[in-house]
C-alpha positions in Angstrom: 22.0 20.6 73.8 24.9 19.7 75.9 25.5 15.8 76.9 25.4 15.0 80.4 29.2 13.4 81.9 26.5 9.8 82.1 26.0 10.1 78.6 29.7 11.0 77.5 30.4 7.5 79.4 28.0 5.8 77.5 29.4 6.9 74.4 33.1 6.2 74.9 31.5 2.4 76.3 32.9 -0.8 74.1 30.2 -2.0 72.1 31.0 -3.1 68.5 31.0 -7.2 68.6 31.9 -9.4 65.1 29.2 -9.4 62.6 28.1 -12.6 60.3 29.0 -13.3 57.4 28.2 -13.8 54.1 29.2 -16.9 51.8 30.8 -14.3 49.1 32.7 -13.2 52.0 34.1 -16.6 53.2 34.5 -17.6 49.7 36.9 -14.4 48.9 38.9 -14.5 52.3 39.4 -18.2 51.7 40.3 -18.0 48.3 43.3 -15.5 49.4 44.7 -17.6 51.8 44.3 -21.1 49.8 46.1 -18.9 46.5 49.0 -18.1 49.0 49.3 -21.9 50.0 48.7 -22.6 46.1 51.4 -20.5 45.0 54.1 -20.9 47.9 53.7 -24.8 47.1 54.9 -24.3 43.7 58.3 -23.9 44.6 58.8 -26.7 45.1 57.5 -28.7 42.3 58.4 -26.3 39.4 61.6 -25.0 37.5 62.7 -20.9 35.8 60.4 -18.4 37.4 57.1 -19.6 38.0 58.3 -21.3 40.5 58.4 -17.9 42.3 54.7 -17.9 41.6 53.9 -16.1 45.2 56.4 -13.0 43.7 54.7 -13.3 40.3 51.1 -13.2 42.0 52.6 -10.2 44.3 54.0 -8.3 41.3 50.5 -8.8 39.2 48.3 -7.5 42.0 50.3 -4.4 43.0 50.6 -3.9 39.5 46.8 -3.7 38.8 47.0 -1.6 41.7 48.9 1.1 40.5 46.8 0.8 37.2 43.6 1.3 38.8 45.2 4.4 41.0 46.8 5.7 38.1 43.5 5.5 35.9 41.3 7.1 38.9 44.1 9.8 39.7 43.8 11.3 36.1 41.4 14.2 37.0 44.4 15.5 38.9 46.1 16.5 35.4 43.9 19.7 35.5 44.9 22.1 37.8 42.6 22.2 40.9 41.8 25.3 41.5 43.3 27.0 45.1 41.6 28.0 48.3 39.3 31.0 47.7 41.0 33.8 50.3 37.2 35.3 50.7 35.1 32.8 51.1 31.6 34.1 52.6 32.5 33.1 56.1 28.4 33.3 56.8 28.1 30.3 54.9 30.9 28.3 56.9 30.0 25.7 59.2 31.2 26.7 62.9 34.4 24.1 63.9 35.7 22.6 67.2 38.7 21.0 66.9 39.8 17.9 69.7 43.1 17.6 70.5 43.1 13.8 72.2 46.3 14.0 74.9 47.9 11.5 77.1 51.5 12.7 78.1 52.2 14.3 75.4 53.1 17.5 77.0 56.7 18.0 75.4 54.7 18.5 71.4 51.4 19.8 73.0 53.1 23.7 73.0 53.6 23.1 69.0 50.2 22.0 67.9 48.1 24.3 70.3 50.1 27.0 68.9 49.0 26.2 65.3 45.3 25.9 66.4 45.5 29.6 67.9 47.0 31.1 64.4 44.4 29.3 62.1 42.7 31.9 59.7 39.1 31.8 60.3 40.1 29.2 63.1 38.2 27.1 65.0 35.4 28.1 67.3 36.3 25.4 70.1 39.9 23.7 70.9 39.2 21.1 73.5 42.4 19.3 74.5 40.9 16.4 75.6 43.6 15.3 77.9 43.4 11.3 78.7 44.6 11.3 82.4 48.4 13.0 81.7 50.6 12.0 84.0 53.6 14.3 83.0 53.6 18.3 83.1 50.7 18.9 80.6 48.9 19.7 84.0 50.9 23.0 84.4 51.9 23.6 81.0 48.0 24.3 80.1 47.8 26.3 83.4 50.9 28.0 83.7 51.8 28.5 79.3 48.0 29.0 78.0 45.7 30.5 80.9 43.5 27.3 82.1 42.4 26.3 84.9 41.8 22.4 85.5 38.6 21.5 85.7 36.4 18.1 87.5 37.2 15.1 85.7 34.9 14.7 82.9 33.9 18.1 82.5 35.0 21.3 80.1 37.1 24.0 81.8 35.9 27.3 81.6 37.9 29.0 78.3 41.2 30.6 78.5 41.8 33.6 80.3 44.5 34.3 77.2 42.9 32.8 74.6 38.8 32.5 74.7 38.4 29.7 72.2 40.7 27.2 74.4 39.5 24.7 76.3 40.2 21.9 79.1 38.7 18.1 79.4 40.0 16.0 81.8 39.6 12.9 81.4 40.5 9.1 83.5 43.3 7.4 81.5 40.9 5.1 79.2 42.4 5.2 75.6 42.4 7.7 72.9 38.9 6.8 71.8 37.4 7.5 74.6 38.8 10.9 75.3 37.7 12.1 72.1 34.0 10.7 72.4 33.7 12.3 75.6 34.8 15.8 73.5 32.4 15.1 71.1 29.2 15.0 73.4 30.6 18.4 75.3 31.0 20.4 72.1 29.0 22.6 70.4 29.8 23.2 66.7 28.5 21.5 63.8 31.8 20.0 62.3 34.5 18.9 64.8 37.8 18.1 63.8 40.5 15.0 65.2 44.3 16.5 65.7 47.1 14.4 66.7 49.2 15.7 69.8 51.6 15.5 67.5 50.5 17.0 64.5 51.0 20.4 62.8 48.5 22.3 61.1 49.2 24.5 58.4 47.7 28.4 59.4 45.0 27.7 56.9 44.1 24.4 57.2 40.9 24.2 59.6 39.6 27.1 56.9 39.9 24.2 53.9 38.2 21.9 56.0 35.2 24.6 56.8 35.0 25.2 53.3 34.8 21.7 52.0 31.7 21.1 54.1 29.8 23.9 53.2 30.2 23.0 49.5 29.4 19.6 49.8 26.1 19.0 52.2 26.8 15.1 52.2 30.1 15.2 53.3 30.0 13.5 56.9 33.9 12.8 57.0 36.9 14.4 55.7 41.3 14.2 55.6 43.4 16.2 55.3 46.9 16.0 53.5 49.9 14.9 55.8 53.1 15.0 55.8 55.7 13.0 57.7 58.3 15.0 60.1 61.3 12.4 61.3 64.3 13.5 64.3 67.4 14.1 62.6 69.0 11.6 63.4 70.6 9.1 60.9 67.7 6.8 60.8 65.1 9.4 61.2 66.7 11.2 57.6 66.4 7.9 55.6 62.9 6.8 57.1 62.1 10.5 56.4 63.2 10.2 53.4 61.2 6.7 52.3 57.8 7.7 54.4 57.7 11.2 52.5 57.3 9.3 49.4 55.1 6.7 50.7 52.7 9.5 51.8 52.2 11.3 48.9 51.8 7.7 47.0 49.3 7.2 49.3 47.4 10.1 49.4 46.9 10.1 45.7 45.8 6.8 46.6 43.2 7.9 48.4 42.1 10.7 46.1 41.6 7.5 43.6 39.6 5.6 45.8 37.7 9.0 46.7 36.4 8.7 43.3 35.3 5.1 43.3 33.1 6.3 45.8 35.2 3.7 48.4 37.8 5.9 50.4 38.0 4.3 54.2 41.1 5.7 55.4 40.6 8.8 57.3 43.7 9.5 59.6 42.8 10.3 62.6 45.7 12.6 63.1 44.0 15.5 60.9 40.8 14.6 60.2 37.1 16.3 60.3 33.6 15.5 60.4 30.3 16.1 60.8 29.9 16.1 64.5 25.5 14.6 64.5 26.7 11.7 62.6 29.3 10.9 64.9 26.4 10.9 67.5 24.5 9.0 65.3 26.8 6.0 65.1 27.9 5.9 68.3 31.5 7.8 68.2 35.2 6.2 68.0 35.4 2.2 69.3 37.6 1.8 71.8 38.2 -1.6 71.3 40.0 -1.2 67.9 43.6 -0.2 67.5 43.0 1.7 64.7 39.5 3.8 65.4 39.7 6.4 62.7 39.5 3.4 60.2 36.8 1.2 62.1 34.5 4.5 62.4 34.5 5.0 58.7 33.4 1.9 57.9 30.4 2.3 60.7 29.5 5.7 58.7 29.5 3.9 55.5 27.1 1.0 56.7 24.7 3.6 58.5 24.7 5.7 55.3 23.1 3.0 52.9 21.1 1.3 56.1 19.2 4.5 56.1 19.5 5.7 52.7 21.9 9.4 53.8 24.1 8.8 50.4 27.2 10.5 52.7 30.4 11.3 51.4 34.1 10.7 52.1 36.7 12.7 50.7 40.1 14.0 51.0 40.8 17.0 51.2 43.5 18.6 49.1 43.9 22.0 50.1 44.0 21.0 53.9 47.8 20.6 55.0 49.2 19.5 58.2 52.8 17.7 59.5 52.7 15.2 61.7 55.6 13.1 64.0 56.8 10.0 62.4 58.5 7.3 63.8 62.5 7.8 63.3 63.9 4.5 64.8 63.6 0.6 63.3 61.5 -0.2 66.8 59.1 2.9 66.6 58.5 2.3 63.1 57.5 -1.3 63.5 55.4 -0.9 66.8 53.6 1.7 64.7 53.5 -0.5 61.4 52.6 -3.4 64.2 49.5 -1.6 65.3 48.2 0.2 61.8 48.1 -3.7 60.2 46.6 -5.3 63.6 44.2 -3.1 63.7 43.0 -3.2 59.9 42.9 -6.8 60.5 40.8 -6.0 63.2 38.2 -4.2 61.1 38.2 -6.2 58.2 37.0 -8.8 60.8 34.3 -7.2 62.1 33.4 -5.8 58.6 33.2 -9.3 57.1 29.8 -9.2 55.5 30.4 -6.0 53.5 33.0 -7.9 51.7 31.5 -9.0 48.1 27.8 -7.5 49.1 26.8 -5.8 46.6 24.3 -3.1 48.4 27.4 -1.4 49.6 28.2 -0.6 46.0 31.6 -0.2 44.8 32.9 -0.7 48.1 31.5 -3.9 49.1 32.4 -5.2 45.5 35.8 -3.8 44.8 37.7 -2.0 47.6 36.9 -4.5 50.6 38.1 -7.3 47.5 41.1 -5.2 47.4 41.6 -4.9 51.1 41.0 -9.0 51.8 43.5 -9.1 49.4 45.8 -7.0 51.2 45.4 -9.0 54.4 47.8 -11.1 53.1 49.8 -8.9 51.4 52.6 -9.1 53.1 52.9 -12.3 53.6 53.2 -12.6 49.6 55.9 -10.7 49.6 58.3 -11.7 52.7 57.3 -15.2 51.2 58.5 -14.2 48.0 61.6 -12.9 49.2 62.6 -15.8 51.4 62.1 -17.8 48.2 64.4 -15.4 46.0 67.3 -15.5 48.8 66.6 -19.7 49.2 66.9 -20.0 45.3 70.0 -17.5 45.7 71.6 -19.5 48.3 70.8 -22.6 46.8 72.7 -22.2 43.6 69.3 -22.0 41.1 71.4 -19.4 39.0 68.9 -19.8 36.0 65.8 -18.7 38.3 67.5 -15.9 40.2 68.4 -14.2 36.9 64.3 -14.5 35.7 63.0 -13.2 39.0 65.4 -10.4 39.2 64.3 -9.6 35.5 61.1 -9.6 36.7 61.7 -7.4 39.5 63.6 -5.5 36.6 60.0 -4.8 34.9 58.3 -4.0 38.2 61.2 -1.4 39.6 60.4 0.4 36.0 56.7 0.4 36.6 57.3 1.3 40.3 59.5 4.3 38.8 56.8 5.9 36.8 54.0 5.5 39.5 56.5 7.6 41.8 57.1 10.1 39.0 53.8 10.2 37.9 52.2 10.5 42.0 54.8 13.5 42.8 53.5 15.5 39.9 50.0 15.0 40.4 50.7 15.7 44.3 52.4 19.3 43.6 49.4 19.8 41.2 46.3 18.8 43.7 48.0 20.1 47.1 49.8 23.4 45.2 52.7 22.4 47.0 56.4 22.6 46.3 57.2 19.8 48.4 60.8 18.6 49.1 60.9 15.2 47.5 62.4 15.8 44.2 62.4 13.9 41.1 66.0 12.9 41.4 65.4 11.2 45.2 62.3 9.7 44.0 64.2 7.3 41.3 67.0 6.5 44.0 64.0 5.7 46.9 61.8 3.5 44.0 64.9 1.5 43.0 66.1 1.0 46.7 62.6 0.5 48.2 61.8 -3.2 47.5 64.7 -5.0 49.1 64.7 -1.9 52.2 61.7 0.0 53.1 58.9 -2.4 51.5 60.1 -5.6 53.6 60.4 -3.3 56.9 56.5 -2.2 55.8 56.0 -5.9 55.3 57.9 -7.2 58.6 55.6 -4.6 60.6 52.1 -5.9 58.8 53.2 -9.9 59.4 54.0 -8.0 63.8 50.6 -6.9 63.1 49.3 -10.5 62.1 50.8 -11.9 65.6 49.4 -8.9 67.4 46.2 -9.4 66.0 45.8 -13.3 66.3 47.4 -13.0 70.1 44.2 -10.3 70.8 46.6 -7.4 71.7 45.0 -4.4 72.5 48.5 -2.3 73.5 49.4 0.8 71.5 52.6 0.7 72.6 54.7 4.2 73.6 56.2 6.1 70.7 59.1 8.4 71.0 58.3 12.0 69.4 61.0 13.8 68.1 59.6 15.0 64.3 58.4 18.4 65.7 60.5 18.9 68.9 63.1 18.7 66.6 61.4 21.2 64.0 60.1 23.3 66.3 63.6 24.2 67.5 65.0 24.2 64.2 
């Protein structure tokens, strides 16, 4: 039954306030901090390398890491089967997909384009448009066949293309223009696309199909890739963030396993559209919803006994805009970190409790960890450049041996995650083998402290209370849409 406009209000309302804690909790988030203080301390009462004991501690953790990742990813060695072509389409759950849109009318032309040629495509496309202030007004009249309807209501379809529809929404923040799309639609499963993200003509298919196979699944990503400008910068960031995705998503396709996956980008992402209801929809008060609402549909699974699933999805492929400039990268790093923080916050009693399973007891671990994870390592490296500058030949030439050890290991894990990506996603991608040794040798002292510089942005952002997105530039698809 369709929501009334009241009720799309209600759901797009702030409500998600700090829980308690737990002692386990306070004890592990402590315990990170006081180990940073611990270690950094060291430096200055010990000689050779362990007085870089914060790099040492760095090292060992992302390490065990890339152990853990490596052991988990090992299924991926057998050949995953592709997409069956004829999958009994009866059997598919029906799809809307929700294109959240707020001045984004220069990439808008790309991505709706992509919805219309999906194979078994998508029985709704809403672009939920968050009060546009540029031309998206005429470009969805004039370029696709709409006519703009009241604010807060769906348009009638497309004259040119009947699954396309119209929501109009009052500027209030992605998260709320998606959860009023959500109450409006119809289908079963409902899918999150990024303005400026392009799906693959098959992609909304693999998503169908991965939900009618698995009658748990409540949420579901899909495989990204990153599209810079061409620009100087945007080539090398390309270049570094193509990498750091498929690192990443065989990440996830680990944690997937340990029953513990939490990152669900909202850029290309699906789920199943009564449990979003159930929990109440995106937050608009966190800077990273996708992330926050995962963790929502993980504590509402065990508080009710669902057993619901998270996976990724490899078979489902989209590109999506990446930032191509130093600023853009950071403001985007900036926000990703801030708002993680922001979870883990409000999350804070899941951390160590052990009737959220593996996740409680090993991935939020990880992830208070990681809170401080960059801080680790630009402590470690304003150590290495103090002892460099300070003449401590004898400990610069042990730390860069040990960075020696760790580029090697580093090396392998990238060999090791492009194979099994091209295995699992049955893709040729671009990065090569050859590339891959340059980017892990030159990562540390390049792309990792930029990643790093952005999380400790995202530290200040968070502690200050920001709520700002900030404006990012798009140029990935412009630029390969005119190609």
């Amino acid at each position: 039954m369709k929501k009334t406009l009241e009720q799309a209000f209600a759901l797009a309302s702030p409500r998600i306030v700090p829980r308690g804690t737990t002692w386990l909790s306070t004890l592990i988030h402590t315990a990170v901090v006081a180990a940073w203080l611990l270690l950094f301390a060291r430096a200055f009462f010990l000689h050779g390398v362990v007085a870089w004991s914060t790099g040492i501690a760095y090292v060992i953790y992302d390490t065990l890491l890339l152990a853990f990742v490596t052991w988990k990813s090992l299924p991926l060695m057998r050949r995953v089967p592709p997409l069956e072509p004829d999958y009994d389409r009866r059997t598919l759950p029906d799809m809307g997909v929700i294109v959240a849109s707020h001045n984004e009318a220069a990439v808008l032309p790309v991505t709706i384009a992509a919805l219309l040629r999906q194979v078994h495509g998508p029985a709704q496309i809403v672009i939920a448009d968050d009060g546009s202030t540029d031309q998206t007004h005429s470009l969805l009249t004039e370029r696709f066949g709409l006519t703009a309807p009241a604010e807060g209501t769906l348009s009638a379809p497309s004259a040119l293309h009947p699954n396309l529809f119209w929501l109009r929404m009052p500027h209030g923040g992605k998260a709320r223009a998606l959860n009023a799309a959500i109450t409006l639609m119809t289908t079963k499963t409902v899918m999150t696309v990024d303005a400026d993200t392009l799906l693959d003509d098959d992609a909304t298919y693999a998503m169908r199909a991965a939900f009618a196979s698995d009658a748990k699944l409540v949420a579901a990503a899909g495989i990204l890739v990153p599209v810079c400008g061409k620009s100087a910068s945007g080539r090398v960031l390309q270049w570094f963030q193509t990498y750091e995705y498929m690192r990443n998503f065989i990440a996830r396709f680990a944690w997937m396993r340990a029953d513990s996956l939490l990152l669900v980008s909202g850029a290309f992402a699906s789920f199943k559209r009564e449990a979003l209801l159930d929990v109440g929809g995106f937050d608009p008060q966190c800077l990273v919803e996708d992330y926050e609402l995962i963790h929502r549909l993980r504590r509402h699974s065990v508080d009710h006994g669902l057993g619901w699933d998270v996976r990724v999805i490899g078979n489902a492929h989209a590109h999506t805009d990446a930032p191509d400039n130093l600023a853009s990268f950071l403001r985007q790093r900036r926000r990703w970190f801030a708002g993680f923080l922001q979870t883990q916050y409000w999350n804070r009693d899941m951390t160590g409790n052990p009737r959220y399973g593996m996740l409680g007891m090993l991935m939020l671990p990880v992830k208070a960890l990681d809170t401080m994870q960059p801080i680790y390592g630009l402590t470690a490296f304003g150590l290495l450049l103090a002892f460099l500058l300070g003449g401590h030949g004898a400990i610069v030439a042990s730390i860069f041996g040990v960075i020696g050890v760790k580029t090697a290991i580093d090396l392998a894990f990238y060999l090791w995650s492009i194979h099994l990506y091209r295995r699992w996603t049955g893709t040729r991608s671009r990065a090569g083998m050859g590339m891959a040794m340059l980017a892990a040798i030159a990562e540390p002292f390049t792309f990792q402290l930029l990643r790093h510089l952005g999380a400790a942005l995202g530290w200040l952002h968070f502690l200050r209370g920001g709520r700002s997105w900030g404006v990012q530039r798009r140029t990935g698809l412009i630029a390969r849409d005119d190609a």
